[in-house]
C-alpha positions in Angstrom: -19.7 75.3 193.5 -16.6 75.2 191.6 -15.5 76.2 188.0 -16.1 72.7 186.9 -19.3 71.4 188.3 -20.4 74.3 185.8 -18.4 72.9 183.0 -20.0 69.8 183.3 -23.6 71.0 183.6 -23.0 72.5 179.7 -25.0 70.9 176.9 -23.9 70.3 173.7 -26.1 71.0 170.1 -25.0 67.8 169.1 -26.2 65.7 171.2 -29.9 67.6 171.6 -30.1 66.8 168.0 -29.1 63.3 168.8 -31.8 63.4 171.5 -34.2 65.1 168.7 -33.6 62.3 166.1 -33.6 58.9 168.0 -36.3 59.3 171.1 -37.5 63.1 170.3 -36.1 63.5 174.2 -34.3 66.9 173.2 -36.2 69.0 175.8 -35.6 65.7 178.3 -31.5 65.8 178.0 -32.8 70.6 178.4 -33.8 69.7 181.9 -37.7 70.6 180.4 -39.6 67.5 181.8 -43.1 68.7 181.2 -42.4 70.0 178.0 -40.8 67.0 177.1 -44.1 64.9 178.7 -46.5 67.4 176.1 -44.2 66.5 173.4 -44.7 63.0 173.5 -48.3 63.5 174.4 -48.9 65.7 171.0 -46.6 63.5 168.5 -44.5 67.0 168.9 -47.5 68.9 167.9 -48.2 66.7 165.1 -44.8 67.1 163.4 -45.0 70.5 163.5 -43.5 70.9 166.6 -41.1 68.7 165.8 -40.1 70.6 162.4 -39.8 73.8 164.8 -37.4 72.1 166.9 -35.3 71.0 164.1 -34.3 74.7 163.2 -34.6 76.3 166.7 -32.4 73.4 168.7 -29.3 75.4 168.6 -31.3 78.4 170.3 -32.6 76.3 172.9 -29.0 74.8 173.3 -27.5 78.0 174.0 -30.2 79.5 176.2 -29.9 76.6 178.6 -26.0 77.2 178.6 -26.2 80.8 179.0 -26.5 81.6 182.9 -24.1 78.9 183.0 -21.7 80.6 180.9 -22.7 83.9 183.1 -21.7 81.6 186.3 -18.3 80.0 185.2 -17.0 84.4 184.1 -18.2 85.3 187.5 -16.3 82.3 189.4 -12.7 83.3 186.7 -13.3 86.7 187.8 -13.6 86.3 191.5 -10.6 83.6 191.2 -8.5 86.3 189.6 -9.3 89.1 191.9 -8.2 86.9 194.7 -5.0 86.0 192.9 -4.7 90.0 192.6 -5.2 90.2 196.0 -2.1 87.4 196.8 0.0 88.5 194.8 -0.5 92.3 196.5 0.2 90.7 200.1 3.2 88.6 199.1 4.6 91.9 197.2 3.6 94.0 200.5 4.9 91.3 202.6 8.2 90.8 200.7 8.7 94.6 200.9 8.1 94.8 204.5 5.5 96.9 204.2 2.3 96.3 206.6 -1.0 95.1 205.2 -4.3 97.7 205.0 
C-alpha cells in the first residue's frame, strides 16, 4: 500500500461530530458497526451515551487515526532510506567506485 491509500483512510473530528448530530452514525463513519448497531438499539444508552460521545469524539477520532499515522512515518521513513540508498550508488557510481 502506498503513502496515500493511508491518507485517505484518515478521519476527520468534524465530520464524526457531523455523523454524531444528524444520524448518531459516528461509530458507523469509526468503522465500529456493532457498536454502532447497540447504539441505535439503546437510544445511545438513553442519552447518556450519547452525552459521553459528545466530549470523548475527538478521542475516538484520533485513536482510529493513530496506527494509521504510525503507517504513513513508517512508509516516509522507508521511502527516505531508499532515496539514501540512491543517492549512495549514483555518488559511488559517479566516482567510479564499486558497489558493496
Amino acid at each position: 500500500m502506498n503513502k496515500h491509500y493511508y491518507q485517505a483512510k484518515i478521519k476527520s473530528t468534524g465530520t464524526a461530530y457531523l455523523f454524531w448530530f444528524l444520524l448518531g452514525a459516528h461509530y458507523l463513519y469509526l468503522g465500529k458497526f456493532g457498536l454502532q448497531i447497540l447504539f441505535w438499539i439503546t437510544l445511545g444508552g438513553l442519552g447518556f451515551w450519547a452525552l459521553i460521545d459528545l466530549f470523548a469524539m475527538s478521542d475516538k477520532v484520533e485513536k482510529y487515526n493513530q496506527p494509521i499515522f504510525n503507517k504513513i512515518e513508517e512508509l516516509e521513513k522507508k521511502e527516505k532510506e531508499e532515496e539514501f540508498a540512491r543517492t549512495m550508488a549514483m555518488v559511488n557510481a559517479a566516482s567510479g567506485k564499486k558497489s558493496e
